[in-house]
C-alpha positions as CSV (number, residue, x, y, z in Angstrom):
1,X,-1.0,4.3,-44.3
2,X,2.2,2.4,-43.7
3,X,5.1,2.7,-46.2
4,X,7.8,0.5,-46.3
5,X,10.5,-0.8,-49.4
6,X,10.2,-5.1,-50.3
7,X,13.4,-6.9,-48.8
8,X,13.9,-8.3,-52.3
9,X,14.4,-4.1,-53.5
10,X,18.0,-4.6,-51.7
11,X,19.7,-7.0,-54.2
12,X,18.1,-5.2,-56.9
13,X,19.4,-1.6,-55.6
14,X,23.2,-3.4,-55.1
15,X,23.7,-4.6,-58.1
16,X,22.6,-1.2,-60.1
17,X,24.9,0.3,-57.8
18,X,27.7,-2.3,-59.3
19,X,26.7,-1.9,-62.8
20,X,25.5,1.3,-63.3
21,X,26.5,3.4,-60.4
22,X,25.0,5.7,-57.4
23,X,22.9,7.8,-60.4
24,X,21.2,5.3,-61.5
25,X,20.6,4.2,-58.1
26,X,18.9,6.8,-57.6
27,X,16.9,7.9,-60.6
28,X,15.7,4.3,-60.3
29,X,14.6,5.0,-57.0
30,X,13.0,8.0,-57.8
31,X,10.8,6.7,-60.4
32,X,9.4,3.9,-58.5
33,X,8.6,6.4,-55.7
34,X,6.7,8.8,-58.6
35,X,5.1,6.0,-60.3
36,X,3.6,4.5,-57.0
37,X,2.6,8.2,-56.3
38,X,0.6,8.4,-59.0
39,X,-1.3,5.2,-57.8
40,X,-1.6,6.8,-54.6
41,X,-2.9,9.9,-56.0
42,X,-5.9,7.9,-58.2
43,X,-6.5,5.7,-55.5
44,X,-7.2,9.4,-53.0
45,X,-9.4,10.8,-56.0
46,X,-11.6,7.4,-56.1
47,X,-11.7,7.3,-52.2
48,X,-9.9,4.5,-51.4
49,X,-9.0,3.4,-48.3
50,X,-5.2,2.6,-48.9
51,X,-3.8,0.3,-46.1
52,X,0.0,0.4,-47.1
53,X,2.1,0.7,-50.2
54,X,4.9,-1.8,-51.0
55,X,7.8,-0.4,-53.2
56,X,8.4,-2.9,-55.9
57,X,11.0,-3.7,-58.5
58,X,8.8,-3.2,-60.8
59,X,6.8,-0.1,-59.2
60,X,4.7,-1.0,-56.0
61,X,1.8,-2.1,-54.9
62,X,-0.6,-0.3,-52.6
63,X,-3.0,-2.8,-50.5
64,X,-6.7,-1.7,-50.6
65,X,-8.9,-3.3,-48.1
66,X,-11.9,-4.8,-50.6
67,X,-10.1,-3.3,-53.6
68,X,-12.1,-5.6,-55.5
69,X,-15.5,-4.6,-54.0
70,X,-15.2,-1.1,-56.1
71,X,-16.5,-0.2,-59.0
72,X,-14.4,-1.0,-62.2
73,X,-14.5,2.3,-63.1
74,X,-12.5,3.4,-60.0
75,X,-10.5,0.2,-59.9
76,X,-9.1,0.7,-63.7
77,X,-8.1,4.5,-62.7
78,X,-6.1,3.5,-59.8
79,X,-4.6,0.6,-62.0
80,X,-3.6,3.3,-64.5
81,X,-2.6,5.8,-62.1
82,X,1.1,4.8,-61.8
83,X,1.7,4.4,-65.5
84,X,-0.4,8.0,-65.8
85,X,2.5,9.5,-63.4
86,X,5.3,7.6,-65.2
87,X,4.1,9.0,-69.1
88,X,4.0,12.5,-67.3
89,X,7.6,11.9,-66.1
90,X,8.7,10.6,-69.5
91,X,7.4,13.9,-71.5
92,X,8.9,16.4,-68.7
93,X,11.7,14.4,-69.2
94,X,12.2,15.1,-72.6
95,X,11.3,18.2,-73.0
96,X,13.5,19.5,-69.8
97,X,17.3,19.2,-70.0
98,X,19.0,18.4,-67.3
99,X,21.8,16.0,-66.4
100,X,21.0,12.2,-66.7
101,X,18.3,13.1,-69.0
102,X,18.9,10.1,-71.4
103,X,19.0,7.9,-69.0
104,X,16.1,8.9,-67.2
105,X,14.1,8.9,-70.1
106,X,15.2,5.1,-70.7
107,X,14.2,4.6,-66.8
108,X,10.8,5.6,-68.0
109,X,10.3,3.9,-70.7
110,X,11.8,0.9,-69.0
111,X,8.9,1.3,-66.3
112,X,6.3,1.9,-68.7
113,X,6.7,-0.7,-70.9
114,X,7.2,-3.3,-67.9
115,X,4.1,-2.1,-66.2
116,X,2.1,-2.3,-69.1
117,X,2.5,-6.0,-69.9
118,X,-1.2,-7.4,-69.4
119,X,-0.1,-9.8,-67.1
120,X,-0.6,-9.9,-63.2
121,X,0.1,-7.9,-60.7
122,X,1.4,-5.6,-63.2
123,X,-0.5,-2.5,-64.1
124,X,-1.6,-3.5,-67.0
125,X,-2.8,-7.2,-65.9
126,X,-5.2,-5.3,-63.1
127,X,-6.5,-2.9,-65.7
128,X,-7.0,-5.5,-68.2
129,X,-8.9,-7.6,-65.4
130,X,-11.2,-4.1,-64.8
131,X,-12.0,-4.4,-68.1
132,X,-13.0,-8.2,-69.1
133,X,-14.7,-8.8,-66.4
134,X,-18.4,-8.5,-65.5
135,X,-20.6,-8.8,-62.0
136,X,-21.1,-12.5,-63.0
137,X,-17.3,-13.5,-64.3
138,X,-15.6,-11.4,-61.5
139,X,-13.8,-14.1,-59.9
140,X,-13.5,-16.3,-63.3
141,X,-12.0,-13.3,-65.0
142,X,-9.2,-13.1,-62.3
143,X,-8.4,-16.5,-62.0
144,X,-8.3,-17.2,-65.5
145,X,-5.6,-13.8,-65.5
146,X,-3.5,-15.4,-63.2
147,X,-3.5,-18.9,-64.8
148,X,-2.6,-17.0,-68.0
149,X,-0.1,-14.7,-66.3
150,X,1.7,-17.9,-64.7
151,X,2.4,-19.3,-68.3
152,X,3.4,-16.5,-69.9
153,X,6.1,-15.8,-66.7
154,X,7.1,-19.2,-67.3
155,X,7.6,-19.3,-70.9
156,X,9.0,-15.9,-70.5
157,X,11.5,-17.6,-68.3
158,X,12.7,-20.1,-70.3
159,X,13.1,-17.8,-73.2
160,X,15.5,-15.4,-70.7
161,X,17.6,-18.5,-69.9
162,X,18.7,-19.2,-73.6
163,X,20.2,-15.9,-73.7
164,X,22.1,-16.0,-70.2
165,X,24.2,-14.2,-67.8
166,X,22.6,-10.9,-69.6
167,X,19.0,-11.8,-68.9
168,X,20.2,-12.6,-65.0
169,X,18.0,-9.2,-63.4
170,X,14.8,-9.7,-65.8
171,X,15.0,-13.6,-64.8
172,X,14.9,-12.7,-61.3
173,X,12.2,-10.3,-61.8
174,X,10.5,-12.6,-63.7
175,X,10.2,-15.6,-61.2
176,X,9.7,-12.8,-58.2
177,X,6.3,-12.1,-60.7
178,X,6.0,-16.0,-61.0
179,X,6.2,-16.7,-57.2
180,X,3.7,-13.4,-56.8
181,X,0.9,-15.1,-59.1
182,X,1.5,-18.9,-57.6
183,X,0.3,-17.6,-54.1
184,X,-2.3,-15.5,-55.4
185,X,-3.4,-18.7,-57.4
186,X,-2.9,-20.9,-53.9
187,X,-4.9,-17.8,-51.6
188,X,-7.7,-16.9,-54.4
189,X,-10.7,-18.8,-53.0
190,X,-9.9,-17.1,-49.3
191,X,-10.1,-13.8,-51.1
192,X,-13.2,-14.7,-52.8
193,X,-14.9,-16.0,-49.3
194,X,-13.7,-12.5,-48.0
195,X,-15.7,-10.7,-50.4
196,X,-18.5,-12.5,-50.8
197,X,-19.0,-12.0,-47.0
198,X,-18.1,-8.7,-46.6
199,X,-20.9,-8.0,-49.6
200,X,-23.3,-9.9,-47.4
201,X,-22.5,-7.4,-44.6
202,X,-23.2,-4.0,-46.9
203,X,-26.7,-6.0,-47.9
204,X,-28.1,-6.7,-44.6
């Protein structure tokens, strides 16, 4: 499995280092590296091939070679898997004292809330995908999230820019998301080709 941290990661990391400081840095870090673990972990426990895992701003994202060709069952636990691992953090964190706990716990719930917007490819968009969709609406299901998830980034954006230069990081974030959804709009009938060949190859 490779493992490797998205160039846009580096702009993010600088300017928490500016604001915040080398702590929260680093608990930042941290947390995205538990909350992909816990992907990793579900993903292991369903028997999933995992290709490579992409540290996010938001979290990560592990590539699955015909994710989409498993059942829903499996494919919701691995969606779930990172916020799983973040909740866990969240309690330890506030039942354990240590220095930084505050902050840490607002790291979690930061991450938690974030992942669990029902958009795509947030955790909560692929679970909520799992879940709607049916053998027959598979495909309809998805593109019908991203369409959704493309509006709601760009209304979410507009909103952020009435209340600038506070709202600069979630703006970024939010048209990183955007730009995310636009190719997976542009690439979605090459995906669906992929699959529908590779399920004529298990049939034969």
């Amino acid at each position: 499995m490779k493992f490797r941290l998205h160039p846009v990661l580096l702009p993010v990391f600088l300017y928490l280092m500016i604001v915040g400081g080398l702590s929260v840095y680093v608990l930042v870090f941290i947390s995205l590296l538990l909350h992909e673990l816990g992907h990793l972990i579900a993903a292991k426990l369903t028997g999933m091939r995992v290709r490579s895992c992409i540290i996010m701003p938001y979290g990560g994202e592990i590539v699955i070679p015909g994710r989409l060709l498993a059942p829903k069952k499996d494919r919701l636990l691995v969606a779930l898997g990172g916020p799983i691992a973040t909740i866990i953090l969240l309690l330890l964190s506030l039942f354990i004292s240590f220095p930084g706990g505050d902050l840490f716990v607002r790291i979690q719930l930061g991450l938690l809330l974030l992942n669990l917007l029902p958009i795509l490819p947030l955790d909560g968009g692929q679970a909520l995908v799992a879940l709607l969709e049916t053998g027959d609406t598979k495909y309809n299901t998805r593109t019908i999230m991203i369409i959704y998830s493309i509006l709601f980034l760009s209304a979410a954006i507009i909103l952020l820019i009435t209340h600038l230069p506070t709202t600069i990081p979630y703006i970024l974030l939010a048209i990183f998301l955007l730009i995310q959804n636009i190719s997976a709009f542009r690439y979605r009938k090459y995906e669906k080709a992929f699959i529908e060949l590779k399920l004529k190859q298990l049939t034969k």
